[in-house]
N, C-alpha and C positions, 0 to 999 in steps of 0.2 A: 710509685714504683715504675719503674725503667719500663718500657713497653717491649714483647716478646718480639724477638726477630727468629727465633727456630721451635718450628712445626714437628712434633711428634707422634706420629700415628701407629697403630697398634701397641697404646699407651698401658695397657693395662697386664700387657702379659708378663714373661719374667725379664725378658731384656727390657722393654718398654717402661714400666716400672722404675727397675734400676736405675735406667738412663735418665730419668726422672732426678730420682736421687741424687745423679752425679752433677747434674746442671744444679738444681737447686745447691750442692754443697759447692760449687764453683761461683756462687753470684750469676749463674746467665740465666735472666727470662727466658720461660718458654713459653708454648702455648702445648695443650696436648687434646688431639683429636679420638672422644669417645663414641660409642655409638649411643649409647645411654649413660644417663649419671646413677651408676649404682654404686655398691661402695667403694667397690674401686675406685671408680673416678674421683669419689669423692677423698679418698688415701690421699691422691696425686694432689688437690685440690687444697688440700691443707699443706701442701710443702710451700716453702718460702718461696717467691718468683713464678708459682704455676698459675697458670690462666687457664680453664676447659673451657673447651669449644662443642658442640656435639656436632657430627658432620656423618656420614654417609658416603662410599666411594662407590654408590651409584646412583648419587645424587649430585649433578655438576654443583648446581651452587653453592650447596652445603661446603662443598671442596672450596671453591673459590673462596667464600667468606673464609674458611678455616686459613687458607694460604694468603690473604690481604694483610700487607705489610711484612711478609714473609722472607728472610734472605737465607735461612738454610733450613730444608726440610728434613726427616726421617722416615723411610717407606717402609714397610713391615705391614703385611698381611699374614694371619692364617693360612698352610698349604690347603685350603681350599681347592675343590674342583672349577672354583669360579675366582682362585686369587690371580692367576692370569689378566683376569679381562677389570678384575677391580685395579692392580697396579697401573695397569695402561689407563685407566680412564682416571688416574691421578697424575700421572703423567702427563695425560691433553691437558687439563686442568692447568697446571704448573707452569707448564710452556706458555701457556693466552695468559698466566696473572703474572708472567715475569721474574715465578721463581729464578734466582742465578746461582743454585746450588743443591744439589739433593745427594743424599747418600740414603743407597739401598741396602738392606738388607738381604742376600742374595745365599746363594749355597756352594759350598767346595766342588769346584770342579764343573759349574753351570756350563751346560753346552748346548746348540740347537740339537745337536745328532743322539744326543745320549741316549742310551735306553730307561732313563729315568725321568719320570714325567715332569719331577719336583725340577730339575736341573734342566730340563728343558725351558719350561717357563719361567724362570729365571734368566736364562738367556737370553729369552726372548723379549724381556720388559729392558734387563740391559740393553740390548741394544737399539730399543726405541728410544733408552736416556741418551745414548750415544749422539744418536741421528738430531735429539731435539737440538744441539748445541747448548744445551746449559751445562754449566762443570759439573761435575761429579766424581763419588767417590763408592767403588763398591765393596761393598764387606762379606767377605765367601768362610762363613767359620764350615768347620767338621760339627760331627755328633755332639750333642752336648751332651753333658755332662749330667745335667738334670734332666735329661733323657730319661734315667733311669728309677727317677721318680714314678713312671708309667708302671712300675713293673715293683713298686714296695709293697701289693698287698700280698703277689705271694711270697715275694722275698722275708715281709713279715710273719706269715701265717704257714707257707711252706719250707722256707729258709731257700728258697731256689727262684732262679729268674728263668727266662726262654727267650730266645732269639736264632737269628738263622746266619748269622756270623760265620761261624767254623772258626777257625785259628785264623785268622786276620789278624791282623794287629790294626790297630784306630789311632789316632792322633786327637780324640776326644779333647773338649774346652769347655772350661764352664762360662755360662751363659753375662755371668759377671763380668770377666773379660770383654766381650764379644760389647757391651755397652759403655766399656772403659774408654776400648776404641772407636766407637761411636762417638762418645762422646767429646773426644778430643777430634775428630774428624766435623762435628758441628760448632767448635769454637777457637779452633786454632788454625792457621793457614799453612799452606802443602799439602794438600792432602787432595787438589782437584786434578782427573784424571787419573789416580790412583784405585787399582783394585790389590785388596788385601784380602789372602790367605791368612783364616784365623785357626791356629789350634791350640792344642794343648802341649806340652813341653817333652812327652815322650808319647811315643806309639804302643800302644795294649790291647792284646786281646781279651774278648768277654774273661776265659778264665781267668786272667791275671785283675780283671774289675773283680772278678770274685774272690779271691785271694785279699785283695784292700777292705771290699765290705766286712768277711772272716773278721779282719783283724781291727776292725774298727768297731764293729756290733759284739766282737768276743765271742761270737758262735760261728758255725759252719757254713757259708751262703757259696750254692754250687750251681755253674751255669750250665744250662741242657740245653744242649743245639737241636733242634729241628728243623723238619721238613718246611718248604711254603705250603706247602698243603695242609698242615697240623696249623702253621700262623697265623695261618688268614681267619679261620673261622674265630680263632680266640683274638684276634683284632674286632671283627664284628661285633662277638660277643662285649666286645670293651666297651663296645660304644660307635667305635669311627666309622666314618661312611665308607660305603664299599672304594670309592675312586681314591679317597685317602689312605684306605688299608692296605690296597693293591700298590699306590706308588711307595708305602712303605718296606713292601715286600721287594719290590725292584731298587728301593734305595739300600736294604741289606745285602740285597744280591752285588750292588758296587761295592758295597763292603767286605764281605765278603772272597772276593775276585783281588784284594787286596791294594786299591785303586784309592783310599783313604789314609796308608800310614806317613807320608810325611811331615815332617814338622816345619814350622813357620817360626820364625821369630818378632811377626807383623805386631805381638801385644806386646814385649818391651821395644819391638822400633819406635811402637806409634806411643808408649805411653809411661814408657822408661820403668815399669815394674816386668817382673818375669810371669808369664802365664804359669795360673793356679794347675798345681798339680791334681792328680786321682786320689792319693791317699789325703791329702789333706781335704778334699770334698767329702770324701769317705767318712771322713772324722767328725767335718762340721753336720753334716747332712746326718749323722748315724742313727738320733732320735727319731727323724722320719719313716724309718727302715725297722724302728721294732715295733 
């Protein structure tokens, strides 16, 4: 077998997976960095062309071995309260083993100033790829789409979701896209020094997602805006860590403010199909939701 020249990390989520996918259905080796081999890994592990690595991004060496013989990586953390200081330290990494290409996954509208924490550190890792002088390519998608997977047990059990939106409209994407482009960004050339705006192909507000789910599950599913005060504690309750829950609260508040609705054309620039619409997720996703 051809030996792996692209590095996948955060291999196991829903982009990471995919992307997975897409190289394996294209013939390109990769290598994909887990932290353990559980079944995931082990999914990935049986696609045609994959090689697992286990490695640690706070562990230098782990990283090095993971990035040796490496020409184009994929950076993808967790929003972590510590994915900050993990991208950076795969970054110093990258740079001393001669990486000469990485494309990150990053968020709409990254900035140092923002009032959002996600979109801060995301800035902030860009523009240490910036400074390292290796090419790159930044991928900034909106909301996903399977976002709203978070929110099927009460859309199941109550037929209603919550969020702190308000009439915004979103430019939401599913996650599939968002690895399309990825993926042709780690096997086709043009694409270094380029940052792409990833969304979805029209802007919607929560009610109008709920008006697709209605008509896709065949019953009523109605979106209730709330307070951040009512939010946060049924975030805790979910599960997320208080610094996770909070910058999710500040990331619906950009939402919100209206700061999310335009549209990109970056998935059929970069990959000559048209970004997956809302009703048609709606439709495929629908079994999930009852």
């Amino acid at each position: 077998m051809k030996q792996a020249n692209i590095l996948i990390t955060g291999a196991t989520g829903h982009i990471g997976t995919t992307l997975a996918k897409h190289l394996s259905a294209q013939g390109a080796p990769f290598r994909a960095m887990v932290r353990t081999t559980d079944h995931l890994a082990n999914t990935i592990a049986a696609l045609p062309g994959a090689e697992i690595v286990t490695g640690d991004f706070n562990d230098a060496n782990s990283l090095a071995l993971a990035l040796k013989g490496i020409e184009r990586a994929f950076l993808l953390t967790n929003s972590s309260e510590e994915a900050g200081k993990l991208q950076s330290n795969f970054v110093s990494v990258a740079v001393k083993s001669g990486l000469p290409h990485i494309v990150k996954l990053s968020q709409l509208h990254a900035a140092a100033q923002s009032p959002v924490r996600f979109l801060r550190y995301h800035a902030a890792v860009e523009e240490e790829i910036r400074l390292s002088g290796m090419a790159y390519t930044f991928l900034r998608p909106n909301l996903f789409m399977q976002g709203l997977l978070g929110f099927r047990e009460t859309i199941a059990t109550q037929n209603k979701f919550f969020a702190t939106a308000g009439n915004a409209s979103i430019s939401l994407v599913d996650t599939r896209d968002i690895a399309a482009v990825a993926a042709a960004a780690l096997t086709t050339s043009g694409h270094e020094g380029k940052t792409y705006d990833i969304t979805g192909p029209q802007p919607l507000t929560h009610a109008a997602l709920a008006e697709s789910l209605s008509h896709a599950l065949g019953r009523t599913i109605r979106y209730i805006n709330v307070t951040d005060a009512e939010l946060l504690p049924a975030l805790l309750h979910a599960g997320f860590p208080t610094w996770q829950a909070e910058g999710l609260i500040e990331d619906y508040a950009h939402y919100a403010r209206g700061e999310a609705a335009a549209v990109s054309t970056a998935v059929m620039d970069v990959t000559g199909k048209p970004a997956r619409d809302f009703a048609a997720f709606a439709t495929e996703y629908a079994p999930l939701f009852s």
